[in-house]
matplotlib code that plots the C-alpha trace (Angstrom):
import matplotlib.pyplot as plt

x = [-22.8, -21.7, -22.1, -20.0, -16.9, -16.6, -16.7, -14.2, -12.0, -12.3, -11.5, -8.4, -7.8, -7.2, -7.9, -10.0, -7.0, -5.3, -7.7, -8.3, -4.8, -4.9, -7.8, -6.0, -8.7, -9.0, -10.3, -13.2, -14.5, -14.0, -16.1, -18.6, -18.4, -19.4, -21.6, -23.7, -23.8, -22.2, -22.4, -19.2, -18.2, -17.6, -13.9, -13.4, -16.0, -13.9, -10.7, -12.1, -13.0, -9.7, -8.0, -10.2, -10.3, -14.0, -16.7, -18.4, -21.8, -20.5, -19.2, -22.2, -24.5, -26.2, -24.7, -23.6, -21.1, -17.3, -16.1]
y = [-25.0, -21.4, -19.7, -22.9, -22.2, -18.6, -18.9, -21.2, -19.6, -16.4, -17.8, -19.3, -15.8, -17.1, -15.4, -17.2, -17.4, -19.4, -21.6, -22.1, -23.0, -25.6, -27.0, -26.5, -24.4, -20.8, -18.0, -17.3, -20.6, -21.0, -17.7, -18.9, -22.3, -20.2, -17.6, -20.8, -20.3, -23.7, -27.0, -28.0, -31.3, -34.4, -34.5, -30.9, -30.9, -33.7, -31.8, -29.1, -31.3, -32.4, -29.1, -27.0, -30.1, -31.0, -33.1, -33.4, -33.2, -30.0, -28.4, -29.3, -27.9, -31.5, -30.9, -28.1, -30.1, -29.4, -33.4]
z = [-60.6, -62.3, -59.0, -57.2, -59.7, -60.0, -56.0, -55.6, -58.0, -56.6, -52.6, -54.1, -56.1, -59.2, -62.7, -65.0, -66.8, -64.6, -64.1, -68.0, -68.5, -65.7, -67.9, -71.0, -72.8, -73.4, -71.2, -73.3, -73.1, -69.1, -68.9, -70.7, -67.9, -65.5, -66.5, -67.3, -71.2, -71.9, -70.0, -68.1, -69.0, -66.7, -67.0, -66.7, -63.4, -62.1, -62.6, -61.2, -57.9, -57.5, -57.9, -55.7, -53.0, -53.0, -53.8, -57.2, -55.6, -53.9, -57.1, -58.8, -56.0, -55.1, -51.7, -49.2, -47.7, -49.6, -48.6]

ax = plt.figure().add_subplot(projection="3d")
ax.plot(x, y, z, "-o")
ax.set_aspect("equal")
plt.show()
């Protein structure tokens, strides 16, 4: 799921600023999210989803298809 994040974010060219505010936590702890050094939580995977416009399986890597 780490690679599936840091690629979406970067194909929308955000920072991982931007993307931690829009999750309301701090940069540090988004890096960490997707570097893989702490688990992701639901909510914010869901979020996530939403934002970026695709599936859950597909930001989670259980498929290859984005809908």
């Amino acid at each position: 799921m780490n690679l599936r994040i840091r690629d979406l974010r970067e194909d929308a060219d955000l920072t991982q600023t931007q993307v931690a505010q829009m999750l309301l936590c701090d940069q540090s702890l988004y890096s960490k999210y997707e570097r893989g050094e702490r688990e992701l939580p639901l909510g914010l995977a869901i979020k996530l989803a939403d934002f970026y416009h695709v599936s859950l399986d597909y930001l989670v890597g259980r498929s290859e298809s984005k809908q």
